[in-house]
C-alpha positions in Angstrom: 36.7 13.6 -21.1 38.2 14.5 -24.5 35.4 13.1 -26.5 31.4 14.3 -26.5 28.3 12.4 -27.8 25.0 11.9 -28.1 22.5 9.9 -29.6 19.8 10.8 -32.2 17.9 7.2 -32.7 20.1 4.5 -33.6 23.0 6.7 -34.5 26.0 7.4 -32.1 27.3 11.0 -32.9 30.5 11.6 -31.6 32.9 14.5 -31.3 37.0 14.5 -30.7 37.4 18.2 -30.6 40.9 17.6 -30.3 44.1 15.8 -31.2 45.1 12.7 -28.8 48.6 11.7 -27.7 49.5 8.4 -26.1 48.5 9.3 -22.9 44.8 9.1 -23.4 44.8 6.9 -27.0 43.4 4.5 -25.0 41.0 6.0 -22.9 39.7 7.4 -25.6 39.2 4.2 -27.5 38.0 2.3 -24.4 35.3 5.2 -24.3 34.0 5.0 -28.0 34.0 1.2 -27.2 31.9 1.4 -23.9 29.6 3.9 -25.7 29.0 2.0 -28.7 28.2 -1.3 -26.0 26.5 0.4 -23.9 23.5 2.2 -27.1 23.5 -0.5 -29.9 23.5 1.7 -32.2 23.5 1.2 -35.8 25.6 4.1 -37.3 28.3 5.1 -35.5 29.2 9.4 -36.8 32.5 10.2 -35.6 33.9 14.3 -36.0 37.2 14.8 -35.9 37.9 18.1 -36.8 41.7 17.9 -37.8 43.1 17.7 -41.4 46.3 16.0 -39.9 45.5 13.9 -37.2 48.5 12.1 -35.0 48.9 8.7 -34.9 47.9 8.3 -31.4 44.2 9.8 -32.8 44.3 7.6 -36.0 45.3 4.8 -33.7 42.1 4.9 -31.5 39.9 5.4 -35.0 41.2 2.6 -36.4 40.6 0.6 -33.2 36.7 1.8 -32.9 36.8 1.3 -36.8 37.6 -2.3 -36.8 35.5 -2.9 -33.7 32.0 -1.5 -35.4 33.0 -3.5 -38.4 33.0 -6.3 -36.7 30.2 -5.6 -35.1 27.9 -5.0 -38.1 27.6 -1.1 -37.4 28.5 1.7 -40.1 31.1 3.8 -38.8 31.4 7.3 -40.7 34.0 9.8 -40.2 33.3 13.3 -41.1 36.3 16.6 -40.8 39.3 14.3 -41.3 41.3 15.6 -44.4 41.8 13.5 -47.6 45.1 11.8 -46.7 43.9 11.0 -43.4 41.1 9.4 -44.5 43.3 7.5 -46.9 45.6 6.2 -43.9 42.7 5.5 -41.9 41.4 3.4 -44.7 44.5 1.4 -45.2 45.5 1.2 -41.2 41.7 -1.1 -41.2 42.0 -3.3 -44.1 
């Protein structure tokens, strides 16, 4: 799998070491999705190493994004670049 977690407590640490594409976009979201069903957890720490990520990878953020806040859980992103960040942001409001 593309993606690598663990938990520490009632935070969900996950990695995406690298950049998706539309073949496995969904996949990848279905995973953070059963992952964040499967531990409750209350913090959800995603990694995305990548200052410019594609839109297949912001897609599947944005997805888990919107699912965790409508779940209640924080959802943290850490290694995205600025402008990412900023997309991200306006692709979930």
């Amino acid at each position: 799998m593309i993606i690598s977690h663990s938990v520490d407590g009632d935070i969900l640490r996950v990695t995406l070491p690298s950049d998706l594409d539309i073949t496995n976009r969904a996949a990848v979201a279905l995973a953070l999705q059963a992952l964040v069903q499967a531990h409750h957890p209350t913090q959800v720490l995603v990694d995305v190493p990548l200052t410019e990520p594609s839109p297949a990878t912001l897609s599947a953020l944005s997805r888990t994004h919107r699912m965790c806040r409508n779940l209640g859980v924080d959802f943290v992103l850490t290694g995205l670049g600025v402008d990412a960040q900023r997309l991200l942001a306006a692709r979930v409001s």
